[in-house]
N, C-alpha and C positions, 0 to 999 in steps of 0.2 A: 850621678845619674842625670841630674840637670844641665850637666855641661856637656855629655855624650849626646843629649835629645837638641840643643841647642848647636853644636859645633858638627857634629857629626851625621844629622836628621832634616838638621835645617838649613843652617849654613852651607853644607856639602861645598867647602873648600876646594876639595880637590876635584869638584865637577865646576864652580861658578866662577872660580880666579880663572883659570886656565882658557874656556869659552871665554871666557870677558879680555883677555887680554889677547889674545890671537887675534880678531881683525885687528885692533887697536893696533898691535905690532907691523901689521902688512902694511895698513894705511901709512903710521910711521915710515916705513920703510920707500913706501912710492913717493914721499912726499924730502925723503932726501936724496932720493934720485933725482928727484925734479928740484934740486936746490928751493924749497920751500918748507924744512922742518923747522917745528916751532913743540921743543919738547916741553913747556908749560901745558901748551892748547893738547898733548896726546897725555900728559900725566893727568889733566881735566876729563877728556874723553874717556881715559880708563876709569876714574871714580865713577863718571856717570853711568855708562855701562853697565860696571857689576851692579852698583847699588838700584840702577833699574832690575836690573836682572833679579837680584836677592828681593826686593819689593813682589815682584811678579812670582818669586819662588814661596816667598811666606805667602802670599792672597792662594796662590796652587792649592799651598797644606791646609789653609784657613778656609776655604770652601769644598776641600775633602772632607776635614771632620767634622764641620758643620752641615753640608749635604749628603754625605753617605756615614751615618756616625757607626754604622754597622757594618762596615766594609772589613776586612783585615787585612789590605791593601799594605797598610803599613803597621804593623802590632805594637811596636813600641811606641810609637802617637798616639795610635788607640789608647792601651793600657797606659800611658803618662794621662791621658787627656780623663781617663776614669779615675786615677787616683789624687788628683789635683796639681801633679808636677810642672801639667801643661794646661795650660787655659787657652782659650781661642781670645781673650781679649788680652794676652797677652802676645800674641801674636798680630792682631791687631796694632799693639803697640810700634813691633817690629817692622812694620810695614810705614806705617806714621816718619818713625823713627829714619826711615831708610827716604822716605822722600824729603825730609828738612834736608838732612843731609845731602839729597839730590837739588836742593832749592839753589844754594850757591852759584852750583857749578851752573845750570839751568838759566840763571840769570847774567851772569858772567858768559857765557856764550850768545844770547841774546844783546845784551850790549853792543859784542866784537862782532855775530855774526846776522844780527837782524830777523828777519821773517826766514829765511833759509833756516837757519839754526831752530828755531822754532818747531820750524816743521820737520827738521829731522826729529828732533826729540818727541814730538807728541808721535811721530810712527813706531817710533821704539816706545812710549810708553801704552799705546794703544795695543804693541805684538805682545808687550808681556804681561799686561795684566788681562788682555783680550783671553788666553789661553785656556781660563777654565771660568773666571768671572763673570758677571753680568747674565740677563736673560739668557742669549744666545752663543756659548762659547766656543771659538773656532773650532774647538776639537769636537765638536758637534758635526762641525760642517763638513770634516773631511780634507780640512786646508793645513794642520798645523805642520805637517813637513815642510811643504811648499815654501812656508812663513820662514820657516826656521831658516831654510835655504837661503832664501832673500837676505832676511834681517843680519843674518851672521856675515854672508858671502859674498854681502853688495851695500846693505846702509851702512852697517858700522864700518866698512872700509874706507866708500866711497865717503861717512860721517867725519871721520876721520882727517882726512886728508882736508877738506874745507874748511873743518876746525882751524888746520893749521895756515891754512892762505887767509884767512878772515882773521885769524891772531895777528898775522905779519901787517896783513894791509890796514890796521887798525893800528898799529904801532908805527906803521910808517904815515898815517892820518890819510890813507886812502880810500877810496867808494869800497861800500862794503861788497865783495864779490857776488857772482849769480853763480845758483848750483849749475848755472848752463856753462861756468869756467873752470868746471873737472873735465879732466881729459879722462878720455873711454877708459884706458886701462885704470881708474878709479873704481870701477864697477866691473873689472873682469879680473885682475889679479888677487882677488878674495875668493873668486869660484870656489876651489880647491879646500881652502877651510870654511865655507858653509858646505860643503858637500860631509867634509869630516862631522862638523859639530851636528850636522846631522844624522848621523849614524849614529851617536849617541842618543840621541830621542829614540830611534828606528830600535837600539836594544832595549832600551826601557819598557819601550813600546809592545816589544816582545813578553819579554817577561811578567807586562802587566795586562797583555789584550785580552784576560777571562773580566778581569777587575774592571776595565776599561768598556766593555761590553756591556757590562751591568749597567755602566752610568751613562752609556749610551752615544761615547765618545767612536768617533768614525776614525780611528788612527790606520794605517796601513793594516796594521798587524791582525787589528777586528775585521776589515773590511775583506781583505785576501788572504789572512791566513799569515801563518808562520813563513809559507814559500812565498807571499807576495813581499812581506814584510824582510826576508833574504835577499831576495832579488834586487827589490832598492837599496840593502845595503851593497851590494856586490857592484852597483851600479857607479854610486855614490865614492865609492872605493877606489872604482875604475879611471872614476875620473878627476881623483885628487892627485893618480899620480902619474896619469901623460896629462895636467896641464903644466909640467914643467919642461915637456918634453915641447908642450903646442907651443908656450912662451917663450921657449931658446929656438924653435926654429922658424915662428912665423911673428914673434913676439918685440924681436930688437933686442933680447935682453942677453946677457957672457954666457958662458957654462956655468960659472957660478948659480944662477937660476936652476939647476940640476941637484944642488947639496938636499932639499928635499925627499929625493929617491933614499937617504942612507936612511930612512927612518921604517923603508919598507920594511925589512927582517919584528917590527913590532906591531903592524898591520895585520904580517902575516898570523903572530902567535894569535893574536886577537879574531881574524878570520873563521877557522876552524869552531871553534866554541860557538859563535854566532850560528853557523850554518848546521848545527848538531845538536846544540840544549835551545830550552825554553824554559827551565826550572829556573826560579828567581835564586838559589843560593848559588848557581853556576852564574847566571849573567850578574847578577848584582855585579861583583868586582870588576867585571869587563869596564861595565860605564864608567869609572874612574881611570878605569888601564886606556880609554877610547879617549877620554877628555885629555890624561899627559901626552897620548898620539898626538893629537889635535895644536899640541901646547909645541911640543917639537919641533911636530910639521912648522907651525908658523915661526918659531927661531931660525928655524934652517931657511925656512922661505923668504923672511926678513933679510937675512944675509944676504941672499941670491940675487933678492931685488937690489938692496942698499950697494953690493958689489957690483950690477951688473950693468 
């Protein structure tokens, strides 16, 4: 029970590796197009990622059951948290736990990459613990897709790829670069997987906007409805898969950049359900089936780039 409420409840594997490693893979990928990969600086960038990301996922759960402890949002949290299995200061712990482990890598990029480095990380750690934490939390405000969009489909790429020119230029004992020496396509060849990893929030969002209401969270889904909250998926969808089409033909990049499209046919399966349920035992699974999309998509998009 205790390893199903931890691996399964918290951890959610198969939603936080998968998000956490897809920009981390594009960025890779731009940056050995650009003869400037440096796979230490993206095997770094991927720990700090998830382990911000799993930080920001426990503080989620950790100010669910301690601010709504009456919700049934999530019942086996609940009922673990009433029969002792789950404690909130264990949870606590996890989040502790998750930023030591975030310290290393955190300082080892400050080193190589200076005040840049810096401020990337404190915006990534500002998106995810910002999320339900402190006084005012984004999903308050009505921003956390937006955010999601951003931080997946633009920092962590564009995070990325920096990592790896401030690792080279630090081993070759050179000035530590400016984020003003990312080239554009640092911040546009991610579009596509923050558009994805956001349609994963966009189901959850679904399936949780009674819950979500309550607590007074402005998600799409609260705010417009189950159709507003389709639409931006439909959107979001649209346009993960002609940016392979805009990048081969206005982009400079082979056909290669094209192997993306072969992932449509699981888009599709996924599609249908989104735009028809709203029951949480029907979407629950989608969000895992949306996050290995997500996971694909960026394999196949890695390639495209690194070939193209």
């Amino acid at each position: 029970m205790r390893k199903h409420i931890w691996v399964d409840l918290l951890l959610y594997p198969t939603h936080t590796l998968p998000i956490a490693a897809a920009p981390v893979m594009v960025g890779a990928a731009l940056a050995a197009r650009d003869h400037v990969f440096a796979p230490t600086a993206v095997v770094l960038a991927f720990l700090g990622s998830w382990l911000i990301h799993l930080a920001g996922l426990f503080t989620d759960t950790h100010e669910l059951l301690r601010r709504y402890p009456e919700a049934v949002e999530h019942p086996d949290l609940t009922n673990a948290l009433q029969d002792g299995t789950l404690t909130l200061a264990q949870i606590k712990v996890a989040i502790v736990a998750c930023l030591l482990f975030t310290a290393p890598v955190a300082v080892c990029f400050l080193i190589v990459g200076g005040v840049p480095a810096l401020v990337i990380g404190a915006v990534g750690m500002v998106a995810s613990f910002g999320y339900s934490a402190g006084p005012r939390p984004y999903t308050k405000l009505g921003i956390a897709e937006p955010l999601f969009f951003a931080m997946f489909g633009i920092v962590a790429v564009a995070g990325t790829y920096y990592a790896q020119i401030a690792w080279l230029a630090a081993a070759a004992s050179q000035p530590v670069p400016s984020l003003a020496a990312l080239p554009p396509a640092a911040f546009l060849v991610g579009l596509p997987v923050g558009a994805l990893v956001t349609n994963i929030l966009l189901i959850d969002d679904l399936e949780d906007r009674h819950f979500d209401a309550g607590k007074g969270w402005r998600t799409l889904a609260v705010c417009f409805g189950p159709a507003g909250s389709r639409l931006a998926y439909c959107f979001f969808s649209l346009m993960a898969y002609l940016a392979p089409l805009v990048l081969w033909t206005f982009g400079g990049y082979g056909a290669w950049v094209l192997l993306p499209l072969v992932t449509l046919p699981l888009a599709l399966q996924i599609l249908p359900i989104v735009l028809t349920h709203e029951d949480e035992p029907t979407l629950e699974p989608m969000t895992a089936r949306a996050a290995m999309l997500t996971f694909v998509y960026a394999v196949t998009l890695t390639i495209g780039i690194a070939a193209g």
